[in-house]
C-alpha positions, 0 to 999 in steps of 0.5 A, a space after each residue: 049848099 044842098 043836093 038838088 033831087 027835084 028835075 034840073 034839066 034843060 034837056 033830060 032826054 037830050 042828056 039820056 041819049 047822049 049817055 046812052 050813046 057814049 055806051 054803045 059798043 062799050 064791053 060791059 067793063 069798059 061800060 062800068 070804067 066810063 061810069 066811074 071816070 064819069 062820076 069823078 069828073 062830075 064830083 070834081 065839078 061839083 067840089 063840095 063834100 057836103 053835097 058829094 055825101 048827100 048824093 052818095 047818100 041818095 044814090 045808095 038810099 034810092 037802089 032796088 031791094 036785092 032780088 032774094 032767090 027761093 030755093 027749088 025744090 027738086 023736080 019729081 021724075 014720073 019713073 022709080 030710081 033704079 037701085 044701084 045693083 041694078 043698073 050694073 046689067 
């Protein structure tokens, strides 16, 4: 058996609202421990490890290039830096 990647919903919108609500009110670590115990329940369902690796696979494959962050420079101040002997008035 294969993963099935192409829509196979009766109601995706329904499902997306459903697990939109499941989160609300969740903390973001209650958020994370729900997802988990999620998908073990649907991997238990599904029972192939075959088609388990397959949309482990898909899910690693299809996540976003990680954001790279550029350095920045230092701001220039429009006033000189003070010496340090001289800011001991």
């Amino acid at each position: 058996m294969d993963l099935i990647t192409t829509p196979h919903f009766a109601s995706a919108d329904d499902f997306y609202e459903a697990l939109i609500e499941t989160h609300r009110d969740l903390s973001v670590e209650e958020s994370h421990a729900l997802n988990a115990r999620l998908v073990l329940l649907l991997a238990n369902h599904i029972g192939t490890i075959d088609v388990l690796r397959q949309a482990l696979a898909a899910a690693r494959d299809s996540a976003p290039a990680p954001v790279q962050v550029q350095p920045q420079t230092p701001q220039t101040s429009s006033q000189a830096p003070v010496p340090a002997h001289a800011a001991k008035r």
